[in-house]
C-alpha positions in Angstrom: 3.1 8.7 5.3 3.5 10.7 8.8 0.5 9.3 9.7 2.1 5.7 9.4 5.3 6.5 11.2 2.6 8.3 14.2 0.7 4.7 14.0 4.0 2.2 14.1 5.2 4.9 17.7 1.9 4.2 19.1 2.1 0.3 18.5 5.8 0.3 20.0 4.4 2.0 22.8 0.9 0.3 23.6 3.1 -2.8 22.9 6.1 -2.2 25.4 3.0 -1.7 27.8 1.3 -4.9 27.3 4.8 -6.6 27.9 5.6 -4.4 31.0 2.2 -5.5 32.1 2.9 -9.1 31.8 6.2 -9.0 32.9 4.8 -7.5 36.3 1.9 -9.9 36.4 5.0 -12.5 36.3 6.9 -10.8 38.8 3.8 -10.2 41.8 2.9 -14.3 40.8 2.9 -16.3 44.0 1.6 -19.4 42.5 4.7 -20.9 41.0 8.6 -21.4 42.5 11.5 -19.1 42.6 13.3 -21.1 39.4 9.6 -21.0 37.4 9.5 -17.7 37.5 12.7 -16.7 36.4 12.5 -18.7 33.3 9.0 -17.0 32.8 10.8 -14.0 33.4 13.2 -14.7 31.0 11.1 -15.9 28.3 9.0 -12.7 29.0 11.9 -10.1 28.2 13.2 -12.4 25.1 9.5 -11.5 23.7 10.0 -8.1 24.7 13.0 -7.3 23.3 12.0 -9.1 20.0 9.1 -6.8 19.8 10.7 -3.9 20.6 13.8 -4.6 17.8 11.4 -5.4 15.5 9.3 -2.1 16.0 12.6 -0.1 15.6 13.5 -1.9 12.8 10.7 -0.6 10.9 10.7 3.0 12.3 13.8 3.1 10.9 12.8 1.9 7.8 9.5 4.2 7.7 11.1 7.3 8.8 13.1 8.0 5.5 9.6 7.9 3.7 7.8 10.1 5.8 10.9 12.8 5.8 10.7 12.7 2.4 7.3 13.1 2.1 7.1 16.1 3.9 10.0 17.8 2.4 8.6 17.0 -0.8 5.3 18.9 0.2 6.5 21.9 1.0 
């Protein structure tokens, strides 16, 4: 069970990556206007903060499991 609670932290970090990587893609974009990129911006940390609620959500709901787990092992 620890090993799922060690697998969800790595996707909520590799994900928060992959959005801070888009989000500064957005940001150095010199293609598209001022008001264009703020709403990409936006959209962009909507997303992230989903994602990120989302992956706490179920740390939160994985972590009881693996406590108990390893209490109950020892």
């Amino acid at each position: 069970m620890e090993s799922r609670l060690l697998v969800v932290l790595m996707i909520m970090l590799v994900g928060n990556l992959y959005w801070w990587h888009r989000y500064r893609q957005a940001q150095a974009n010199d293609n598209i206007d001022g008001r264009e990129r703020e709403e990409q911006l936006n959209q962009l940390q909507d997303h992230w903060v989903q994602f990120t609620c989302v992956a706490i959500i179920i740390i939160m709901l994985l972590a009881p499991l693996a406590y108990a787990v390893l209490k109950s092992g020892t």
